[in-house]
C-alpha positions as CSV (number, residue, x, y, z in Angstrom):
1,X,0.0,0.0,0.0
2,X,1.0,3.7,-0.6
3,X,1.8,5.7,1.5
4,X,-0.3,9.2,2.7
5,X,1.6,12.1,2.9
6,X,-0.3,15.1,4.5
7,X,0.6,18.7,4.2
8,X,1.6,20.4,7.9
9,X,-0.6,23.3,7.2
10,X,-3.4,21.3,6.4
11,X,-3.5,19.3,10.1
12,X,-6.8,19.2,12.0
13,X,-7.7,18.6,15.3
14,X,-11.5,18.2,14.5
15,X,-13.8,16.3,12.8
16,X,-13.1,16.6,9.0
17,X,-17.4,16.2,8.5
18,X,-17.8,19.9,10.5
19,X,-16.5,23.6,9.7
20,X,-14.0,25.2,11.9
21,X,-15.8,28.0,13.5
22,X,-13.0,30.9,15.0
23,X,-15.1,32.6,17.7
24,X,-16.0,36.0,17.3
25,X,-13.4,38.7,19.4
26,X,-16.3,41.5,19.4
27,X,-19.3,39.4,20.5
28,X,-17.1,38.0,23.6
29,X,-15.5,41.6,24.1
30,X,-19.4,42.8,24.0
31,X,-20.4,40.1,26.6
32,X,-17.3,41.0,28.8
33,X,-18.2,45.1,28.6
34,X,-21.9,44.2,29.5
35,X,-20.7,42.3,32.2
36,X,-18.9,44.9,34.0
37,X,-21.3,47.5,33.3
38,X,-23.7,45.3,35.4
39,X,-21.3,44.6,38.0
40,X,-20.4,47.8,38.6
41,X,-23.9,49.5,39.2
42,X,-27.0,47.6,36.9
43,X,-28.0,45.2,39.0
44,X,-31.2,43.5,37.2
45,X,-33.0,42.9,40.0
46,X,-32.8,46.6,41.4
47,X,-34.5,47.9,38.2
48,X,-37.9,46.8,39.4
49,X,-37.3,48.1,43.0
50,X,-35.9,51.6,41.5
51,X,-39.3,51.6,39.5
52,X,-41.6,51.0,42.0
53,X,-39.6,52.9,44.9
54,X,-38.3,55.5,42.8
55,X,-34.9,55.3,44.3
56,X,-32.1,56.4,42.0
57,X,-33.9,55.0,38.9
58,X,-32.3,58.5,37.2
59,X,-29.1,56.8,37.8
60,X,-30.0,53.7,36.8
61,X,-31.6,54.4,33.9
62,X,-28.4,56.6,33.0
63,X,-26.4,53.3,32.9
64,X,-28.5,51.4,31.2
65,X,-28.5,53.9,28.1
66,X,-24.9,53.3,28.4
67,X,-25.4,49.6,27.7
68,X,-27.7,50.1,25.0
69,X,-25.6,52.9,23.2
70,X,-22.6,50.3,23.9
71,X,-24.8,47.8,21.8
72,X,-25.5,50.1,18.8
73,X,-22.2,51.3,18.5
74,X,-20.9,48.0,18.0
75,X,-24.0,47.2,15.4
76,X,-26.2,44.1,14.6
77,X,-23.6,42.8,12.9
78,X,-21.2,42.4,15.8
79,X,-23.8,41.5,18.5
80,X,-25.6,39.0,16.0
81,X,-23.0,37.8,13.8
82,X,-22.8,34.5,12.7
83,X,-19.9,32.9,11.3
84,X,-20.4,31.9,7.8
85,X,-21.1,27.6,6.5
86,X,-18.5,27.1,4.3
87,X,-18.9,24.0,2.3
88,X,-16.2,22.2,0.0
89,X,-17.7,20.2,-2.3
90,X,-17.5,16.6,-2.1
91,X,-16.5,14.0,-4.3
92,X,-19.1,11.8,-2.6
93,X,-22.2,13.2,-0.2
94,X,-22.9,9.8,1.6
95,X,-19.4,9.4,2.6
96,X,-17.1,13.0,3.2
97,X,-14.2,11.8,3.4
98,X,-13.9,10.0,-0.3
99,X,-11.1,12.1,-1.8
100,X,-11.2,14.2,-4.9
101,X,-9.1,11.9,-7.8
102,X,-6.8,13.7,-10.1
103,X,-2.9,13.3,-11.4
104,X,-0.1,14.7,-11.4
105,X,0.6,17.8,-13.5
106,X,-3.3,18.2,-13.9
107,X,-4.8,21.1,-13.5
108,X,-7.2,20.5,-10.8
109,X,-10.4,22.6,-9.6
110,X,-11.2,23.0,-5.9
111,X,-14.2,23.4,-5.3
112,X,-16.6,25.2,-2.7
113,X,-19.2,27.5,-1.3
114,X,-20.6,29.6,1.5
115,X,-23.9,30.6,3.5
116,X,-24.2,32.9,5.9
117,X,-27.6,33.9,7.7
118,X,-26.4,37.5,7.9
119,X,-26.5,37.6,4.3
120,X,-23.0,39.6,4.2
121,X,-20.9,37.2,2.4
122,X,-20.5,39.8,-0.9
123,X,-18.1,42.2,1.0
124,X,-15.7,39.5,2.4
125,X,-12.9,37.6,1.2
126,X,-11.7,34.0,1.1
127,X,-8.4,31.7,0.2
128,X,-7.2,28.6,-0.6
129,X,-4.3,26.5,1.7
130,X,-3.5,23.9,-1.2
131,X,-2.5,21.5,1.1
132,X,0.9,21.5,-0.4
133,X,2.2,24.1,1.2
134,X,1.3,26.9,-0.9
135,X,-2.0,29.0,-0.8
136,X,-3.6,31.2,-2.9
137,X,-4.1,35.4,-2.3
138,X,-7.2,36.6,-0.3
139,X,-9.9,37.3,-3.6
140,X,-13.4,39.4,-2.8
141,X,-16.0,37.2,-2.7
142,X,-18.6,38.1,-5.3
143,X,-20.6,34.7,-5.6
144,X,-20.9,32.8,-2.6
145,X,-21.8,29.6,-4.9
146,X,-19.0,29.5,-7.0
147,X,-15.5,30.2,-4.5
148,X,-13.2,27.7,-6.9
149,X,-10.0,27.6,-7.7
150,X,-7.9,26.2,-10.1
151,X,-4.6,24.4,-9.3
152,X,-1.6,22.4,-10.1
153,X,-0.2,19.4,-8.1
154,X,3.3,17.7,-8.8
155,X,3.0,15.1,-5.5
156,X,3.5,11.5,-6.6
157,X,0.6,9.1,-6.8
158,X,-0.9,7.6,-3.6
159,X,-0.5,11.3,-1.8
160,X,-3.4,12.7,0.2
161,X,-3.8,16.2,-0.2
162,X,-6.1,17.9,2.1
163,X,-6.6,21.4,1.0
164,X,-8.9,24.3,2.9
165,X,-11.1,26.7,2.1
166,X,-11.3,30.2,4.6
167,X,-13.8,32.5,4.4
168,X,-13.9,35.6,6.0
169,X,-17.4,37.6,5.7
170,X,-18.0,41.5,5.5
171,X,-18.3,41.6,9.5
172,X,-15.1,39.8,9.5
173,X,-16.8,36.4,11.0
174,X,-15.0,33.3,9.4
175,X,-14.9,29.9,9.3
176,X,-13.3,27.1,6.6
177,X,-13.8,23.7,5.4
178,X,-11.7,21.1,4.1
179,X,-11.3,19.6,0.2
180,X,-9.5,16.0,0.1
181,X,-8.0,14.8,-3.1
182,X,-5.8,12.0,-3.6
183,X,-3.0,12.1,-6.1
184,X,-3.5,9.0,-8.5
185,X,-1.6,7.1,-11.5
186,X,-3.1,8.4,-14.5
187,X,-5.8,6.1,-16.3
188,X,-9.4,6.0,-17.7
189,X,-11.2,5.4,-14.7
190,X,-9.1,8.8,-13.3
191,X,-10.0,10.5,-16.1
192,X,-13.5,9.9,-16.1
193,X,-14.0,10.4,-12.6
194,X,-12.6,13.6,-12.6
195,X,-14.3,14.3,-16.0
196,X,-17.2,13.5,-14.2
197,X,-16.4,15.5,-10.8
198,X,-16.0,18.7,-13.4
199,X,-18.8,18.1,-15.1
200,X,-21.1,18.5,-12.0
201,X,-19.5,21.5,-10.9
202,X,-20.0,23.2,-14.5
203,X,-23.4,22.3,-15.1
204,X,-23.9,23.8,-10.8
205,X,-22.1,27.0,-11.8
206,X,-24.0,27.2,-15.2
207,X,-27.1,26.7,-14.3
208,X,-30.4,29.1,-15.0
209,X,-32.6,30.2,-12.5
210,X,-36.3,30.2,-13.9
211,X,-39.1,32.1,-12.4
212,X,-41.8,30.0,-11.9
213,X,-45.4,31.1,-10.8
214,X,-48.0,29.4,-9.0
215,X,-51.8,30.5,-9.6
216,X,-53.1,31.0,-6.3
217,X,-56.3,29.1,-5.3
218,X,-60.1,31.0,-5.1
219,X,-60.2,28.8,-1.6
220,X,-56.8,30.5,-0.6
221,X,-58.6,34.1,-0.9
222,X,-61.6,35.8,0.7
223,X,-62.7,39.3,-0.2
224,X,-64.4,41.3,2.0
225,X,-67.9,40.4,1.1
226,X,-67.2,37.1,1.9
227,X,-66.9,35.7,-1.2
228,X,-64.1,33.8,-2.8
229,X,-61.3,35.5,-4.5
230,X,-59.3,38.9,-4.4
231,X,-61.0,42.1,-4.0
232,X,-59.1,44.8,-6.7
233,X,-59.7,48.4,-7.0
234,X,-58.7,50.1,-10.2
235,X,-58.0,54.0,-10.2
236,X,-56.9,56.2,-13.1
237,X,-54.4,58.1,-11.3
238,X,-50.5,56.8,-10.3
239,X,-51.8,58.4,-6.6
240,X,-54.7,55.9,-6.4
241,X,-56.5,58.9,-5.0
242,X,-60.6,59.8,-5.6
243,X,-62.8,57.0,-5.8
244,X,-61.7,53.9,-7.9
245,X,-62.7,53.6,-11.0
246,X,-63.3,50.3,-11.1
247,X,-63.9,47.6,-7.8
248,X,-64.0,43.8,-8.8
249,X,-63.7,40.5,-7.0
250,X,-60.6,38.1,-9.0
251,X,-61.8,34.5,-7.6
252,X,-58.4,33.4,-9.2
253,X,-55.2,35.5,-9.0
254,X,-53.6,34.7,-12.7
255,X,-53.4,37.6,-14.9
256,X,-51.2,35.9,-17.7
């Protein structure tokens, strides 16, 4: 059997299934500011008693304006920032850690993608680590489902590469995941596996979003007479001011 060689920059301590997730420096500096803030004068519980005894609540209220201005200045984004899911493609969903085949000398796509539930991926950045000790230069991210790269390997057959994707999102929240491809002996079933692997990924990239509309059911709609459908009223102004022109019940919402 051959043997495995794996890149030092590419060992992981984790679970190669899961994301690494870097915690976020403002949300615990946030926590840690709150904290002393309360500590040092907003105790919870004396809220109620200031409000009902009105003893100091001036002062109290005072502070807590400091903990909510504290809050804004640092934004949504750094007191409700979520890392982003970075996900390398691959080369077989039941089982992740089936490598990615190619040869050497062949110029070889890595491929991946990110989510993020902030929705500020656009604005961020992200890089390859090869796996072979090189790595490519931070690039903006401008589609968050197509982050692929293109790249070279000269190891001999039978080494495992395990490359890494990092993202970085506009609030500066990261998080990476890891592409495995193992360096193979050229032949058909190489080439067609990796023609195949390609193939995928092009026709993913490539494809065509199509609008599709559903006609909306007369029992999904009421108007207010009771009666089945949409109530419309039609004026003859861009103000829709004056009477309507026009008032009509649509029992089914389908213009085209």
């Amino acid at each position: 059997m051959k043997s495995e060689e794996i890149a030092a920059d590419s060992v992981v301590t984790h679970s190669p299934v899961s994301s690494y997730r870097q915690p976020s420096f403002r949300r615990v500096l946030a926590k840690i500011m709150i904290f002393l803030m309360v500590i040092q004068g907003l105790p919870f519980w004396q809220l109620s008693q200031a409000y009902y005894l009105d003893i100091s609540w001036q002062c109290q209220s005072q502070k807590l304006e400091k903990v909510i201005d504290f809050l804004a200045l640092l934004g949504p984004a750094a007191a409700e920032a979520a890392e982003p899911r970075v996900v390398c493609v691959p080369q077989l969903p039941t089982d992740l850690l089936v490598p990615h085949e190619t040869w050497p000398g062949k110029p070889t796509t890595l491929k991946g993608i990110a989510k993020d539930v902030d929705g500020d991926l656009v604005g961020g950045t992200y890089y390859w680590k090869f796996g072979d000790g090189g790595q490519s230069a931070p690039a903006p991210i401008t589609d968050p489902d197509n982050l692929s790269i293109t790249h070279t390997y000269s190891d001999p057959p039978g080494t495992l590469i395990i490359a890494r994707l990092h993202v970085t999102d506009a609030s500066g929240e990261m998080s990476n995941d890891e592409y495995r491809i193992l360096i193979k002996e050229k032949t058909q079933d190489v080439e067609i596996n990796k023609a195949i692997d390609d193939g995928l990924w092009w026709i993913y990239t490539h494809r065509e979003y199509v609008n599709v509309y559903t006609t909306l059911p007369s029992i999904a709609l009421v108007a207010p007479n009771g009666l089945p459908g949409l109530q419309g009223q039609y004026f003859n102004n861009t103000a829709l001011s004056g009477s309507p022109t026009l008032t009509r019940v649509d029992e089914i919402v389908d213009f085209d």
